[in-house]
TORFI-928013 format. One record per residue: residue in three letters; y, z, x of N, C-alpha, C in turn. Coordinates in steps of 0.2 Angstrom, whole numbers, plus 5000, padded with zeros to 4 digits. Example, Ala and Ser with C-alpha at 12.3 -4.5 7.8 and 13.67 -1.06 7.14 Angstrom:
// residues 2
ALA497250395066497850395062498450395066;SER498950355064499550365068500050395064;
// end
This chain:
// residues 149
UNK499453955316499353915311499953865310;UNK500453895310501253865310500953775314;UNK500853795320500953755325500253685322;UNK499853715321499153675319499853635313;UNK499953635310500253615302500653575305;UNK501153565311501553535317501353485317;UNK500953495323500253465326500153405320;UNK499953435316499353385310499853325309;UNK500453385306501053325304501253265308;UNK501253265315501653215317500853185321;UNK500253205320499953135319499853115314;UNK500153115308499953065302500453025301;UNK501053035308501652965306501352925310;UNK501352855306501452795309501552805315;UNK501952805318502452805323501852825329;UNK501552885327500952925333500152905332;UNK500252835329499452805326499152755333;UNK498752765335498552695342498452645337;UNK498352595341498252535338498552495334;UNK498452425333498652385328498252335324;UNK498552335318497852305312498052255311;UNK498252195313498352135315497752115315;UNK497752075311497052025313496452075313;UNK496452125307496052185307495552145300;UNK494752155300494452105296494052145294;UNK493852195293493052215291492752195284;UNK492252185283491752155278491452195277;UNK491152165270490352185271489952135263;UNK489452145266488952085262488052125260;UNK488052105255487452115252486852075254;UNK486352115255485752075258485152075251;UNK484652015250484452025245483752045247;UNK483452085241482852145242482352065241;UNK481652105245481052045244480552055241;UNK480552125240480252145232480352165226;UNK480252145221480552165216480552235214;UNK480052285220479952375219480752375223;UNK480952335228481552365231482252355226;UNK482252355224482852315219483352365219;UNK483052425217483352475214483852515221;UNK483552495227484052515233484252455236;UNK484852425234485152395238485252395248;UNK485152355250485352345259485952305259;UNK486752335262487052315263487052285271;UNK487552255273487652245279488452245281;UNK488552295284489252285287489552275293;UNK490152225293490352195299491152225301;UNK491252235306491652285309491952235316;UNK492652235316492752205320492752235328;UNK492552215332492352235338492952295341;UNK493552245341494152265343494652285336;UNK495252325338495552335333496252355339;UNK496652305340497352305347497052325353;UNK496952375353497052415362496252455361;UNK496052445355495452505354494852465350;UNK494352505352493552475352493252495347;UNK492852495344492352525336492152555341;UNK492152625341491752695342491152735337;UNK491352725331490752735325490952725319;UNK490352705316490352665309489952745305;UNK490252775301490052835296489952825290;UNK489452835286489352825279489352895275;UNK489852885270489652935267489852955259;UNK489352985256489353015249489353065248;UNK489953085245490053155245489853205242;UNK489553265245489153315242488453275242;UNK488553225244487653215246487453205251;UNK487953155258487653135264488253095268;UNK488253135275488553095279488253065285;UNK488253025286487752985292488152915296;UNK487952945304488352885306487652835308;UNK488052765307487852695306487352685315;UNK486852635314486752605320487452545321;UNK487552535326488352485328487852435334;UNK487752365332487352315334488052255336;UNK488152215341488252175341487952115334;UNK488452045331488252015327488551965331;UNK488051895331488351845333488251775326;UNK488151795320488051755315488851745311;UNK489351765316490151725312490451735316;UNK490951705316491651685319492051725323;UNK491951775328492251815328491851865333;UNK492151925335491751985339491552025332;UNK491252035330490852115325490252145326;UNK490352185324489552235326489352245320;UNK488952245320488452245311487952315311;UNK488252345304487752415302487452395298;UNK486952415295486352405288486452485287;UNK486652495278486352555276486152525268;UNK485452575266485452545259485352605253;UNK485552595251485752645244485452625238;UNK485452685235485252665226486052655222;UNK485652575219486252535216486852595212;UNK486652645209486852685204487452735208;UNK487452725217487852755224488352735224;UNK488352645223488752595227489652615226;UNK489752615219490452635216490752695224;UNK490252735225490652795226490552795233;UNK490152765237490052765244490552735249;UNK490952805255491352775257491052775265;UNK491352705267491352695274491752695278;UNK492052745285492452765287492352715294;UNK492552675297492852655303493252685308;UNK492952705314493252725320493552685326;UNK494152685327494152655334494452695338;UNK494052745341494252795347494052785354;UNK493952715355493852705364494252655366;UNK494252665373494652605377494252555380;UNK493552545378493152525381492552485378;UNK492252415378491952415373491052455373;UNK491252445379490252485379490452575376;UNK490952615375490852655372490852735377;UNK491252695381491152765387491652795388;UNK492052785386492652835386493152855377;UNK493452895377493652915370494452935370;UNK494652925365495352935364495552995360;UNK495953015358496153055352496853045350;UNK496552995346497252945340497152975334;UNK496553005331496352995325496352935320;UNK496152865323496152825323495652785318;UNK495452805312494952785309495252765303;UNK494752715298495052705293494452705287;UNK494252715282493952735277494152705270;UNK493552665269493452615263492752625261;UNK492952605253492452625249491852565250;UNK491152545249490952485252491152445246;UNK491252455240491552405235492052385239;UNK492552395240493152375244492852315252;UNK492552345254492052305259491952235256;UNK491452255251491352185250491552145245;UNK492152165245492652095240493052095247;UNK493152095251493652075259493251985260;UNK493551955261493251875264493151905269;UNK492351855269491851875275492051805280;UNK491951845288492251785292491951705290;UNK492051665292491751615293491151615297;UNK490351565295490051585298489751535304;UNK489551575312489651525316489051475317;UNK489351425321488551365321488051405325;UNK487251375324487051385327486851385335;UNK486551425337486551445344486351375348;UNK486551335354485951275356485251275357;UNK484951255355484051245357483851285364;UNK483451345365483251355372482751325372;UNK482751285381482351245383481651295386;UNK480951295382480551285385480351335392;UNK480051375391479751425399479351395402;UNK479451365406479051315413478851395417;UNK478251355418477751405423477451365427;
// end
């Protein structure tokens, strides 16, 4: 047990953390409901920076505690400025205060094929999310020309 206590200690220095949070951006943004029956369960969207120094988003986790833990679908986004990968979770409004989102970046890789052990993750509340400046957003894609047959 000694040794675990060790152990735990010296990966919570700085000093034994991977990565760097330079230029570290995640967001998130509220999506509006279409019907007036959805109102009451908000659709967020979060954006997650692809990279984070040496290490890739590995998983996006949502959770409420003593209710529910669940990891995220992780999508490429090409709607701003930047690499992010976007999750959708939607909650009932009366959640939002308390829901936290925990950020992983435990790969060297960006497709997700290999794994590290940094304990490398970081965990915010989605209030916190969504008061962050959201990237700027990018222009639209060029016109694709037409399938000739």
């Amino acid at each position: 047990m000694c040794k675990f206590v060790v152990l735990f200690f010296f990966f919570s220095l700085r000093t034994f953390a991977c990565g760097d949070e330079k230029d570290f951006s995640p967001f998130a943004i509220t999506l509006e409901a279409k019907n007036k029956s959805e109102r009451e369960i908000a659709v967020y969207e979060i954006l997650s920076p692809i990279q984070k120094g040496d290490e890739f988003l590995s998983s996006v986790t949502a959770r409420l505690k003593g209710e529910f833990e669940v990891n995220l679908d992780i999508r490429e986004d090409y709607s701003y400025v930047g690499e992010y990968y976007r999750s959708y979770i939607s909650i009932a409004n009366k959640h939002v205060d308390d829901l936290e989102i925990a950020l992983s970046y435990n790969t060297t890789k960006k497709d997700r094929s290999t794994i590290i052990f940094c304990a490398n993750w970081k965990v915010y509340k989605l209030t916190e999310l969504l008061s962050f400046k959201a990237a700027a957003e990018a222009p639209p894609p060029p016109p694709r020309l037409p399938d000739s047959k």
